[in-house]
DSSP file (Angstrom, degrees, kcal/mol; ACC not computed):
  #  RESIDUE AA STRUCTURE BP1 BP2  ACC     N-H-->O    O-->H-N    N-H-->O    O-->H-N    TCO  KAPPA ALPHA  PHI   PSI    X-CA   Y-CA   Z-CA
    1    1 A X              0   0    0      0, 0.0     2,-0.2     0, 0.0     3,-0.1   0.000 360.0 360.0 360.0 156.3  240.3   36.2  105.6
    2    2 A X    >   -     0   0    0      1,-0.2     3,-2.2     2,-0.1    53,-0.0  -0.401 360.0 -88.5 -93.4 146.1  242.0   35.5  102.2
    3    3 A X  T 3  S+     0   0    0      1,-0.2    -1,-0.2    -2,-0.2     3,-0.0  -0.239 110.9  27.1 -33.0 124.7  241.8   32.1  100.5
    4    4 A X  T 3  S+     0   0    0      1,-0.1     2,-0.8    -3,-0.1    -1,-0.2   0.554  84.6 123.1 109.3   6.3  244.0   29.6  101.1
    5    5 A X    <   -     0   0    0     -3,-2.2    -1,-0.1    40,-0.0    40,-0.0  -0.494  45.3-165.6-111.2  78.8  244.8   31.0  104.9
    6    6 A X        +     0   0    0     -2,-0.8    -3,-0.0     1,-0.1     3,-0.0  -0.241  18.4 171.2 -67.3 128.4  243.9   27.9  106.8
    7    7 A X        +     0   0    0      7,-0.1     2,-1.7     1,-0.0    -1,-0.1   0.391  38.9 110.1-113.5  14.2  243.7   28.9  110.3
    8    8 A X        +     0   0    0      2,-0.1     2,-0.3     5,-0.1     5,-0.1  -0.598  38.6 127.5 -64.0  72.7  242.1   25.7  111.8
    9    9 A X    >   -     0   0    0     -2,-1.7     2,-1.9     3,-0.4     3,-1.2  -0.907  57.1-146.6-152.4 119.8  244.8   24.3  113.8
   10   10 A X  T 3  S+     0   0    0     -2,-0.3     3,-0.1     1,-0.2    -2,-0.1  -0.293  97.5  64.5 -78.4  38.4  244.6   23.2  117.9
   11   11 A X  T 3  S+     0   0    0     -2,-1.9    51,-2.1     1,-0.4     2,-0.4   0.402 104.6  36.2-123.0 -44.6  248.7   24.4  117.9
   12   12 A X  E <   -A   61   0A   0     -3,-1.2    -3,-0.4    49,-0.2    -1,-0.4  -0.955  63.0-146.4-136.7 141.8  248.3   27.6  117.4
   13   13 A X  E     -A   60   0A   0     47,-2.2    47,-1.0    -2,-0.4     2,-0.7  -0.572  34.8-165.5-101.2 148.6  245.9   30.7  118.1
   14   14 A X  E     -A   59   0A   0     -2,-0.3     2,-0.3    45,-0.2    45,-0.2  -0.947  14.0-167.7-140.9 136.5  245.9   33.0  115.0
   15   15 A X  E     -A   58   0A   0     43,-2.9    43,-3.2    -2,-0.7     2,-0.4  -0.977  12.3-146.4-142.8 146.0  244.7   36.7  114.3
   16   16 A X  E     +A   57   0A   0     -2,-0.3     2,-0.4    41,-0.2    41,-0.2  -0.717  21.7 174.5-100.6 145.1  244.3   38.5  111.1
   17   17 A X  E     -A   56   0A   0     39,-1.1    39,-5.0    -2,-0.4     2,-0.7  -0.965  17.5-143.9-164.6 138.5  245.0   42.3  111.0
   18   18 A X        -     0   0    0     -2,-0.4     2,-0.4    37,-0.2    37,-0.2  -0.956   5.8-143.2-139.7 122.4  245.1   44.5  108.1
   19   19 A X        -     0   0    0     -2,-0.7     4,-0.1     1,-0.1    36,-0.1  -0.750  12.6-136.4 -62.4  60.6  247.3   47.4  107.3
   20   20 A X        -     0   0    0     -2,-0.4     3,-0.4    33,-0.1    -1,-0.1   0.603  27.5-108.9 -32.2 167.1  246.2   50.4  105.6
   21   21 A X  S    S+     0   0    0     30,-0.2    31,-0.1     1,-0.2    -2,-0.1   0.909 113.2  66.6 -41.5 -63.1  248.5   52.0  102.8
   22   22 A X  S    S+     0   0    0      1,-0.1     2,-0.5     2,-0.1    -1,-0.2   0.587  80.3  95.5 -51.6 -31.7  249.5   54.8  104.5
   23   23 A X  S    S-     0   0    0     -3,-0.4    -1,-0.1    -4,-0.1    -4,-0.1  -0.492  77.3-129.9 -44.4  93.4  251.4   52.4  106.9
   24   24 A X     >  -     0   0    0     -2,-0.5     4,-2.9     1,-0.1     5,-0.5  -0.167  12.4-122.7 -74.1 165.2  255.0   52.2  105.6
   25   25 A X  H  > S+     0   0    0      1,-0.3     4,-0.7     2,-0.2    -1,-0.1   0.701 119.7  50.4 -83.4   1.5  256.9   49.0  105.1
   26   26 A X  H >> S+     0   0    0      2,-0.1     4,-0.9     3,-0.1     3,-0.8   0.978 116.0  44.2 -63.2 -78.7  259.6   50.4  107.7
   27   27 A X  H 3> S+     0   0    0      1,-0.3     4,-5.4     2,-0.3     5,-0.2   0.676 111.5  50.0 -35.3 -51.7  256.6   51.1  110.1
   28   28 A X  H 3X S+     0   0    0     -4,-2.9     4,-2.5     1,-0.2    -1,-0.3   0.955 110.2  52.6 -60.5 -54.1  254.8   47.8  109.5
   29   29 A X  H <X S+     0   0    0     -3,-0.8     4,-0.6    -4,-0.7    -2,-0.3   0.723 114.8  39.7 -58.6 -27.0  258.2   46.0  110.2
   30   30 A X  H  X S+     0   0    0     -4,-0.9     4,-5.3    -3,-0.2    -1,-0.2   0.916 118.9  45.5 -80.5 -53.5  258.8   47.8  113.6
   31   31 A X  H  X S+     0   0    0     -4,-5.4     4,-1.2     2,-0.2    -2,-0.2   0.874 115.0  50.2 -55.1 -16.5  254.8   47.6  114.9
   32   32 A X  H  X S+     0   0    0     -4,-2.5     4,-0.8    -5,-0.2     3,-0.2   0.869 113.5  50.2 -80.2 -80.6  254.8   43.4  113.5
   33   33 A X  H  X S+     0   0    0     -4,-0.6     4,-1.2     1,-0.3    -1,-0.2   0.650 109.1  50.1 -31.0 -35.7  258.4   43.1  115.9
   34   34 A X  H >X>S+     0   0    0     -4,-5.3     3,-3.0     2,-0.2     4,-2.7   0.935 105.5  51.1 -44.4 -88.5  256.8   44.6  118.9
   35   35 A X  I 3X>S+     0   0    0     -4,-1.2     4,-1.7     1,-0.3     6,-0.9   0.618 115.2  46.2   2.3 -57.6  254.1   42.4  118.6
   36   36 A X  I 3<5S+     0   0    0     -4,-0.8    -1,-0.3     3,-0.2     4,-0.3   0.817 110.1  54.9 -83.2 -46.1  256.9   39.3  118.5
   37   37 A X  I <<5S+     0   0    0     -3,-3.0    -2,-0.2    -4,-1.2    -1,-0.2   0.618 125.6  12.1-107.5 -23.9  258.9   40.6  121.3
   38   38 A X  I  <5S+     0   0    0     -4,-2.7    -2,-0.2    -5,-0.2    -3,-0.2   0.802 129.2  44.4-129.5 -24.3  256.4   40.9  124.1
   39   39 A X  I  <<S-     0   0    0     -4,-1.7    -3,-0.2    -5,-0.5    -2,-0.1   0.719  96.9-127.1 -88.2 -17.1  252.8   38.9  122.9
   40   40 A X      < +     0   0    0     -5,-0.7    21,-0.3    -4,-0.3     2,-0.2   0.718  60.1 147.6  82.3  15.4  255.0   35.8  121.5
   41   41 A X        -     0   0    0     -6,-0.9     2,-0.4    -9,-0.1    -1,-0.2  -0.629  29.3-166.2-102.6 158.7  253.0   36.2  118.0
   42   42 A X  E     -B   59   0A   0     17,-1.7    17,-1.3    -2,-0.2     2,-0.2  -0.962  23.5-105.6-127.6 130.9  255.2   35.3  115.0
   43   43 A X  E     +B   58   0A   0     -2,-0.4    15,-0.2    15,-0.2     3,-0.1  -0.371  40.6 161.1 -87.9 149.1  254.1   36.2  111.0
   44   44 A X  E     +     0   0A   0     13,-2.7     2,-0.4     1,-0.3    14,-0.2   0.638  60.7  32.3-120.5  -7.3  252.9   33.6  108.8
   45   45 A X  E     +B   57   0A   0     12,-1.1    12,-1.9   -40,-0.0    -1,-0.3  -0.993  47.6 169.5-153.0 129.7  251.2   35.4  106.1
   46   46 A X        -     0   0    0     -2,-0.4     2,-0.3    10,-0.2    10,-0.2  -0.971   4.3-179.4-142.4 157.3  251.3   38.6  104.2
   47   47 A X        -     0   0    0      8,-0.4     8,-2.1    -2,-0.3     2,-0.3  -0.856  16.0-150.9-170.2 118.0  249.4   39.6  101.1
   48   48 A X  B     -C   54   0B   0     -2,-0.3     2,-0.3     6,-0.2     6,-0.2  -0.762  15.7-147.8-102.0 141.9  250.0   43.0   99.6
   49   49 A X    >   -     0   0    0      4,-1.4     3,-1.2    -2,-0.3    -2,-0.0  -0.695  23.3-108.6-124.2 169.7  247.0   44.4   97.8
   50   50 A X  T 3  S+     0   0    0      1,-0.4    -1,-0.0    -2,-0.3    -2,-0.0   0.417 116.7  54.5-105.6   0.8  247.0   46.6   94.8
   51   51 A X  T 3  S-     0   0    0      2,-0.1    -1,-0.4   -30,-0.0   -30,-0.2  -0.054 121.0-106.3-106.4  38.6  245.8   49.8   96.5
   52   52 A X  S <  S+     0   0    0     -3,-1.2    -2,-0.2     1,-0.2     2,-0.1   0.184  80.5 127.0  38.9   9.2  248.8   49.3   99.0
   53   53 A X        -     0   0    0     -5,-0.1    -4,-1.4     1,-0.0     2,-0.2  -0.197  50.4-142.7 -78.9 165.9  247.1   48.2  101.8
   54   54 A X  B     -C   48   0B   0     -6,-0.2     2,-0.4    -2,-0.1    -6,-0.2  -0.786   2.3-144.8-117.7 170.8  248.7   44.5  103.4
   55   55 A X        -     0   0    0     -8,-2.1    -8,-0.4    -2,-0.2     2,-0.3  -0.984  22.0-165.3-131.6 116.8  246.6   41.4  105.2
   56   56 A X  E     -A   17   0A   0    -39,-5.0   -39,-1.1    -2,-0.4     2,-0.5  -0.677  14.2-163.9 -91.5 162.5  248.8   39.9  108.0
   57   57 A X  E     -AB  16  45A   0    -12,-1.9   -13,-2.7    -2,-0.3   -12,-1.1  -0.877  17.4-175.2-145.1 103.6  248.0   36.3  109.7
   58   58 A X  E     -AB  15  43A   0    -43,-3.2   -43,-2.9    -2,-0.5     2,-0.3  -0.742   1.4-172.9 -96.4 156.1  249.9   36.5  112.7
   59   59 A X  E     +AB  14  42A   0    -17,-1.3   -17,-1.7    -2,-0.3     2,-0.3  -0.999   9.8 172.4-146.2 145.0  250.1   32.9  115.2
   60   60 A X  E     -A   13   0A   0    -47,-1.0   -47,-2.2    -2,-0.3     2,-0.4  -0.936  45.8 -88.8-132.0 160.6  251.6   32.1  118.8
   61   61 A X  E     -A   12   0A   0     -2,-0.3   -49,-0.2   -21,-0.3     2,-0.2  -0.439  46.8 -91.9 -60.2 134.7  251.1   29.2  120.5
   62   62 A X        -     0   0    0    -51,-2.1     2,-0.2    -2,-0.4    -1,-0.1  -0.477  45.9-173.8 -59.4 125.2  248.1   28.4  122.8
   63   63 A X        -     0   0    0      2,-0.3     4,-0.1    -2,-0.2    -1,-0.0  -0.734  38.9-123.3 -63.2 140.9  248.4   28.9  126.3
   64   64 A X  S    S+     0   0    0     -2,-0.2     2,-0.3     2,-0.1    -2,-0.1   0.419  90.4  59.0 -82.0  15.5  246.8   28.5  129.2
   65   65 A X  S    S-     0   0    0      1,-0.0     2,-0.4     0, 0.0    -2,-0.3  -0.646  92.4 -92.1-106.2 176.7  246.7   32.2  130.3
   66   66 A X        -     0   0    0     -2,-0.3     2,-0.3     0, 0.0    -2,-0.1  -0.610  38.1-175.1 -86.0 137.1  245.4   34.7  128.7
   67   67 A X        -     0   0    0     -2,-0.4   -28,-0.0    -4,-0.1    -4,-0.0  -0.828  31.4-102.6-140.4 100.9  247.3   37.1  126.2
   68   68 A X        -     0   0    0     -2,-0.3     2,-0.2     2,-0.0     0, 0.0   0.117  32.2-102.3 -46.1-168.7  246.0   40.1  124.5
   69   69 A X        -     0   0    0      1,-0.1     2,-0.4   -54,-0.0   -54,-0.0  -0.405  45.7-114.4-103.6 145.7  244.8   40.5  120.9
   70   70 A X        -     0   0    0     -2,-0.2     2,-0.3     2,-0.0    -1,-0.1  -0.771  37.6-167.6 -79.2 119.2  248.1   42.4  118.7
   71   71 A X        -     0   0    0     -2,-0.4     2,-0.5   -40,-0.1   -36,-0.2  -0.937   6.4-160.8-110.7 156.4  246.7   46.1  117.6
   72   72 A X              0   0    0     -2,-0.3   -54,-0.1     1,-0.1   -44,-0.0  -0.938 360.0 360.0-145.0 138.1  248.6   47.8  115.2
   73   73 A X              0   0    0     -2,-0.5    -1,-0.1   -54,-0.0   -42,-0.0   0.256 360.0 360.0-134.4 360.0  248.0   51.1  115.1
């Protein structure tokens, strides 16, 4: 995970997922808004990297059920 992306926090459960180049910023925008619309995860972080690949830090709140992991594929 990149510097400076504190994920220590007993509010929120937080998953890191990184987005190859070839993944366009249309593409990215749809698969992140799924993600939002049926797991409840919300973005807090993005970091574009100089070969064009991205680092997300998505967070929902904790639950007491269970909720899958976000893929994006």
């Amino acid at each position: 995970m990149p510097v400076g992306w504190d994920t220590s926090n007993d509010e929120y459960d937080y998953v890191p997922l990184r987005l190859p180049r070839d993944v366009s910023r249309v593409s990215a925008s749809l698969r992140l808004a799924i993600q939002a619309e049926f797991h409840g995860w919300e973005l807090t972080r993005v970091r574009l990297y100089p070969d064009g690949s991205r680092r997300v830090l998505l967070r929902r709140r904790k639950t007491g059920h269970h909720v899958p992991e976000p893929t994006v594929r």
